[in-house]
FIKOLZA-1660 file (N, C-alpha, C; in steps of 0.1 Angstrom, whole numbers, plus 5000, padded with zeros to 4 digits):
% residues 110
   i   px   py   pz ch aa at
   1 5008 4988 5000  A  X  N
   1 5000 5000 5000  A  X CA
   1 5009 5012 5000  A  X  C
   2 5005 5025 4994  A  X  N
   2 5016 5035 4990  A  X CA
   2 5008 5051 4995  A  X  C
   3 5015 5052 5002  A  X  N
   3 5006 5068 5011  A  X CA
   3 5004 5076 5001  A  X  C
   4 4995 5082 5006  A  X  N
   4 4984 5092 4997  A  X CA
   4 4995 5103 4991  A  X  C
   5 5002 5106 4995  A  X  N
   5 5010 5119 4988  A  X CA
   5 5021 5113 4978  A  X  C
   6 5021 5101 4979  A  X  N
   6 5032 5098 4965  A  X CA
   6 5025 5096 4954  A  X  C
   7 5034 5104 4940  A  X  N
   7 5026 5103 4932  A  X CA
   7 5024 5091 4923  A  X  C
   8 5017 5088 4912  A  X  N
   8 5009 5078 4912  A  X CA
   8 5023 5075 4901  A  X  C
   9 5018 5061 4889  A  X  N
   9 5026 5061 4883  A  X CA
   9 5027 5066 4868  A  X  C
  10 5015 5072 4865  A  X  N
  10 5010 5077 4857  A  X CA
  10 5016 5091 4856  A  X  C
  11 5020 5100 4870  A  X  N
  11 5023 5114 4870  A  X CA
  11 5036 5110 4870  A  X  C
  12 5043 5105 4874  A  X  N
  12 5062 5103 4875  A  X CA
  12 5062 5099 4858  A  X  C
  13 5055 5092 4852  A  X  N
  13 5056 5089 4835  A  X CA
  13 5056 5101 4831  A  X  C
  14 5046 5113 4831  A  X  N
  14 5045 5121 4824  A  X CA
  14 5055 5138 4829  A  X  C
  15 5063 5133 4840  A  X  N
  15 5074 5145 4846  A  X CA
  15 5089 5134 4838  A  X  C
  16 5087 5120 4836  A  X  N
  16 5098 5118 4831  A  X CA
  16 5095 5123 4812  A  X  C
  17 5092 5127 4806  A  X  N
  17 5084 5131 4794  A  X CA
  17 5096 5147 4788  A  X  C
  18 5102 5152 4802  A  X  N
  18 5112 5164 4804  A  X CA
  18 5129 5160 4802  A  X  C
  19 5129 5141 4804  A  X  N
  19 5141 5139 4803  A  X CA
  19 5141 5137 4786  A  X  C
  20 5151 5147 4780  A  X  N
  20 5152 5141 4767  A  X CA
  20 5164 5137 4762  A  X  C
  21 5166 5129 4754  A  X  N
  21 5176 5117 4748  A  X CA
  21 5181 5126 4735  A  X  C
  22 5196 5131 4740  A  X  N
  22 5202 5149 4731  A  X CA
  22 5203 5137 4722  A  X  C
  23 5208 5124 4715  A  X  N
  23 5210 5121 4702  A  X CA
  23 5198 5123 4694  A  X  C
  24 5186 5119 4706  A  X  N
  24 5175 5116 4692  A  X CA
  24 5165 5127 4692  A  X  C
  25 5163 5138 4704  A  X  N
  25 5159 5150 4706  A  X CA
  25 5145 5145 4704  A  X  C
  26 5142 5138 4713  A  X  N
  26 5132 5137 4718  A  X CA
  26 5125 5129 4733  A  X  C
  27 5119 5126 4742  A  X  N
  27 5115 5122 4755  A  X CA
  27 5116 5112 4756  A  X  C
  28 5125 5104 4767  A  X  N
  28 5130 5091 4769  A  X CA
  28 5112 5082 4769  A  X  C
  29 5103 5090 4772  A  X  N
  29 5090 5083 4772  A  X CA
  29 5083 5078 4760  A  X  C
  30 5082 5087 4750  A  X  N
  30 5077 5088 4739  A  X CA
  30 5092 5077 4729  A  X  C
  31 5103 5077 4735  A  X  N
  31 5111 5069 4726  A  X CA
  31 5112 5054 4733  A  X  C
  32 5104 5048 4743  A  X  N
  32 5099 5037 4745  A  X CA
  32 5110 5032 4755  A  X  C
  33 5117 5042 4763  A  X  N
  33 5133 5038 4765  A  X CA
  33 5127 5033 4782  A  X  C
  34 5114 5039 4784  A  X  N
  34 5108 5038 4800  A  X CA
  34 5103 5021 4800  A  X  C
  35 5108 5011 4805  A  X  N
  35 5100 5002 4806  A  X CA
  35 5089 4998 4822  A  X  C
  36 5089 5001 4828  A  X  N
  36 5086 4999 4844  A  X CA
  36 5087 5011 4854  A  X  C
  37 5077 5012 4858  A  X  N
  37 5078 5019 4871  A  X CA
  37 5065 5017 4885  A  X  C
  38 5079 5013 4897  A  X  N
  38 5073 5008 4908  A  X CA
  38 5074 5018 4917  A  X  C
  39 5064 5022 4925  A  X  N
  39 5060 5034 4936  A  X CA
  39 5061 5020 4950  A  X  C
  40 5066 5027 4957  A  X  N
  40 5063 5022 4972  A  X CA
  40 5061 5035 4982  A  X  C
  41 5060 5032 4993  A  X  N
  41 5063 5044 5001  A  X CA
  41 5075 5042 5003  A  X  C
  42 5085 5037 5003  A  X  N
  42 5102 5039 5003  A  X CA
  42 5113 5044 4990  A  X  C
  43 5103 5041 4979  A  X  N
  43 5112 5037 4972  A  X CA
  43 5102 5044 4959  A  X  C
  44 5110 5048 4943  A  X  N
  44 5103 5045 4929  A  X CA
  44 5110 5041 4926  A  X  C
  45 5110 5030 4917  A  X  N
  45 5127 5019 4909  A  X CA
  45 5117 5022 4892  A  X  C
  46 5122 5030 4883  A  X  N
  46 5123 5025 4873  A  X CA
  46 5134 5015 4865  A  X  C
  47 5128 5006 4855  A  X  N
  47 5135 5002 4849  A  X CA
  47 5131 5006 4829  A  X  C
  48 5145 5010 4826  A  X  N
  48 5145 5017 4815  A  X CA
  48 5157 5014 4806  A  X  C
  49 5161 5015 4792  A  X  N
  49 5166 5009 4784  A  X CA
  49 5175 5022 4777  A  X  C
  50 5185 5020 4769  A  X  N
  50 5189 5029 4761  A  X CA
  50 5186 5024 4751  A  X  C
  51 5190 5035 4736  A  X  N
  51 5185 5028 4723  A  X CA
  51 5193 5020 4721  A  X  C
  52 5207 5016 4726  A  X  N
  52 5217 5004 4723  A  X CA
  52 5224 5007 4739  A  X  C
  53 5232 4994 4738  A  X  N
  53 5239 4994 4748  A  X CA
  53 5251 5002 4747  A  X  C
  54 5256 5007 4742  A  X  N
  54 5269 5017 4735  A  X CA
  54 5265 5032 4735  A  X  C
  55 5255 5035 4741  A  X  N
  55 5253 5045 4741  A  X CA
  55 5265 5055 4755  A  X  C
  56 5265 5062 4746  A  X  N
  56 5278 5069 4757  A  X CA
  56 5271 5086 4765  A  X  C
  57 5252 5086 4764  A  X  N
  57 5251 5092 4775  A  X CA
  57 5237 5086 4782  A  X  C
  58 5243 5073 4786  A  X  N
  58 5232 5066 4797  A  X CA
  58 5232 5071 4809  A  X  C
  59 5245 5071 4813  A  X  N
  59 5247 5078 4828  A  X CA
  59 5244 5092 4828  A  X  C
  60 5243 5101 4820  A  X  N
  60 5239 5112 4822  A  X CA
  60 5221 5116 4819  A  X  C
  61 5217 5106 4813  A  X  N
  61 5203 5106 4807  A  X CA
  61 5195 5099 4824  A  X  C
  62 5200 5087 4828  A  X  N
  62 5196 5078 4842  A  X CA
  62 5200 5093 4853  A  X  C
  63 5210 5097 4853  A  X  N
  63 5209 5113 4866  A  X CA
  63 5200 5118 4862  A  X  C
  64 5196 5126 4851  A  X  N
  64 5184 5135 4852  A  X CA
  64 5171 5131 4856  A  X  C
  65 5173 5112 4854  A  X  N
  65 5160 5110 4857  A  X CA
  65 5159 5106 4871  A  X  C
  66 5169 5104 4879  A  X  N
  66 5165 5103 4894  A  X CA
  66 5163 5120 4896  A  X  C
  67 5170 5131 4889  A  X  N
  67 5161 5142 4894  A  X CA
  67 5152 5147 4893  A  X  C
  68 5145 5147 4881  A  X  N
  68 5136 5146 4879  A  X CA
  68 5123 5138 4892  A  X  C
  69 5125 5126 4891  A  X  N
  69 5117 5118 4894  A  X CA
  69 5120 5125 4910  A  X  C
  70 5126 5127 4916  A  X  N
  70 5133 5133 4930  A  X CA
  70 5124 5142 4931  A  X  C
  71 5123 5154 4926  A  X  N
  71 5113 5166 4931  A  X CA
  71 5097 5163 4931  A  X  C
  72 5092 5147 4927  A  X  N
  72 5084 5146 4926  A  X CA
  72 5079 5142 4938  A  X  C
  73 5090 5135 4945  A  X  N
  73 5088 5125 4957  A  X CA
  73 5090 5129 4972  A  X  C
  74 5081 5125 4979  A  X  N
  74 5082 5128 4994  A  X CA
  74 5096 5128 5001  A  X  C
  75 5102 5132 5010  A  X  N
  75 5107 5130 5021  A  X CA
  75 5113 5123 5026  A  X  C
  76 5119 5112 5025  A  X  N
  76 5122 5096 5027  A  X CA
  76 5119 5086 5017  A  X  C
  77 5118 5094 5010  A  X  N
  77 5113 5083 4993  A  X CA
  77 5125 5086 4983  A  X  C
  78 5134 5073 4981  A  X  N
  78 5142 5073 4971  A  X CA
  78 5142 5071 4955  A  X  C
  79 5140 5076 4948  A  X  N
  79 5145 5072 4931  A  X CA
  79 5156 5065 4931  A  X  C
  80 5152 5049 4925  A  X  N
  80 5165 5045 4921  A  X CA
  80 5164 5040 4905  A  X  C
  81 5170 5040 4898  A  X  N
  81 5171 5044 4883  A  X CA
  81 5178 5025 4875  A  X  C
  82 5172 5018 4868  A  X  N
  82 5179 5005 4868  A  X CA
  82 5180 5005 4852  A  X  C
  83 5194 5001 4847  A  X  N
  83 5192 4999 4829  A  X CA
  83 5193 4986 4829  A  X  C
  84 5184 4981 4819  A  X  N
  84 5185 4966 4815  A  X CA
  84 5183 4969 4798  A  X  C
  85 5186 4955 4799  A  X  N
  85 5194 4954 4776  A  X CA
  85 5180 4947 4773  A  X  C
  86 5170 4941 4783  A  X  N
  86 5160 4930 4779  A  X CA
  86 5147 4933 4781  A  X  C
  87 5139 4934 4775  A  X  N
  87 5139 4933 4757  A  X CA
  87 5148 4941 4750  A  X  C
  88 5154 4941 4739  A  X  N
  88 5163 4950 4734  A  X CA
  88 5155 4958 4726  A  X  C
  89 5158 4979 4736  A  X  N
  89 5149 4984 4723  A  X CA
  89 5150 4979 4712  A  X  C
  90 5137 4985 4704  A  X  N
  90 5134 4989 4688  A  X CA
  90 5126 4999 4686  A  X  C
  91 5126 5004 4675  A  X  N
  91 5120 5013 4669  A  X CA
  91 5102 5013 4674  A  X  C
  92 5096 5001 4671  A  X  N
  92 5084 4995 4675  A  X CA
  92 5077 4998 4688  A  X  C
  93 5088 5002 4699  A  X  N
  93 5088 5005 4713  A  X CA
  93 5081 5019 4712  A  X  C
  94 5086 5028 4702  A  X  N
  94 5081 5042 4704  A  X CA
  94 5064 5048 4708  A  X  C
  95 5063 5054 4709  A  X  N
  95 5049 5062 4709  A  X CA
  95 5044 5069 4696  A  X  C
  96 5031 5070 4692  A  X  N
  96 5028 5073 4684  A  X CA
  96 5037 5087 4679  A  X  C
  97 5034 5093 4691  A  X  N
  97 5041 5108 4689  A  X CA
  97 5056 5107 4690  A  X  C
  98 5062 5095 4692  A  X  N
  98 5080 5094 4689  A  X CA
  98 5080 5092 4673  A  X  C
  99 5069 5086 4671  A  X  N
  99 5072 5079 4653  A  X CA
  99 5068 5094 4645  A  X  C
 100 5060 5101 4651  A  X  N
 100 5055 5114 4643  A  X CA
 100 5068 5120 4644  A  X  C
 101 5073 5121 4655  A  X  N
 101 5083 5130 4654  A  X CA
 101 5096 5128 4645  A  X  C
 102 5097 5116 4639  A  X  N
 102 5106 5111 4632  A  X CA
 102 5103 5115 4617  A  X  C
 103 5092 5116 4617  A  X  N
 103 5082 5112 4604  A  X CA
 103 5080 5104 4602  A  X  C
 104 5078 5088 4606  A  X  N
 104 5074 5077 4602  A  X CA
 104 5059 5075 4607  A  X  C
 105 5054 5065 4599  A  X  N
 105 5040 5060 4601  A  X CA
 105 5037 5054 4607  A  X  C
 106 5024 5057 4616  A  X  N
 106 5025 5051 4627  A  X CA
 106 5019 5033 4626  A  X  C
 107 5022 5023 4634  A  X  N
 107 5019 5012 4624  A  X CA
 107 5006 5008 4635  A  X  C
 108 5001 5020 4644  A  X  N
 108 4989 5010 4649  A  X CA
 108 4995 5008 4666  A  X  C
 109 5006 5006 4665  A  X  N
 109 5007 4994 4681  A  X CA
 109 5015 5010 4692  A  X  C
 110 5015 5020 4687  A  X  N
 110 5027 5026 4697  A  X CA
 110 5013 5036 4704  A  X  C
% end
């Protein structure tokens, strides 16, 4: 059970929407890179992906988003930020509005 003043998971999704990914210039949300996010009263643990594993600004993209996610959170509540390779992004992962923003068509599933 998660006390009334943390926010839900739906509002930490759309304050992470601010972290954006400088190669592809656009929101680590809308580029499908957010896979998970767990609220407790102790704790939010996202788990999230880069678009390859070689990406050389994960660690700086994962800090903005424990701050981000930080100003959202109560008093004794920590952000902690996890990368995993599995499922391996793809393109397919995006949001309607990541594929617009590319210009590509949207195929229905984002």
């Amino acid at each position: 059970m998660t006390a009334p003043d943390l926010p839900t998971e739906s509002t930490l999704r759309e304050r992470l929407r601010r972290v954006i990914d400088p190669e592809a210039g656009l929101n680590i949300v809308d580029l499908g890179l957010v896979y998970r996010i767990d609220v407790t009263s102790s704790q939010v643990r996202v788990e999230m992906t880069m678009t390859s594993p070689a990406c050389p600004l994960g660690e700086m993209i994962t800090d903005e988003v424990k701050e981000v996610l930080g100003g959202a959170l109560p008093a004794g509540c920590a952000a902690e930020v996890t990368l995993v390779w599995e499922p391996p992004w793809e393109q397919s992962m995006m949001s309607a509005a990541g594929k617009k923003h590319f210009g590509w068509e949207d195929d229905g599933h984002g």
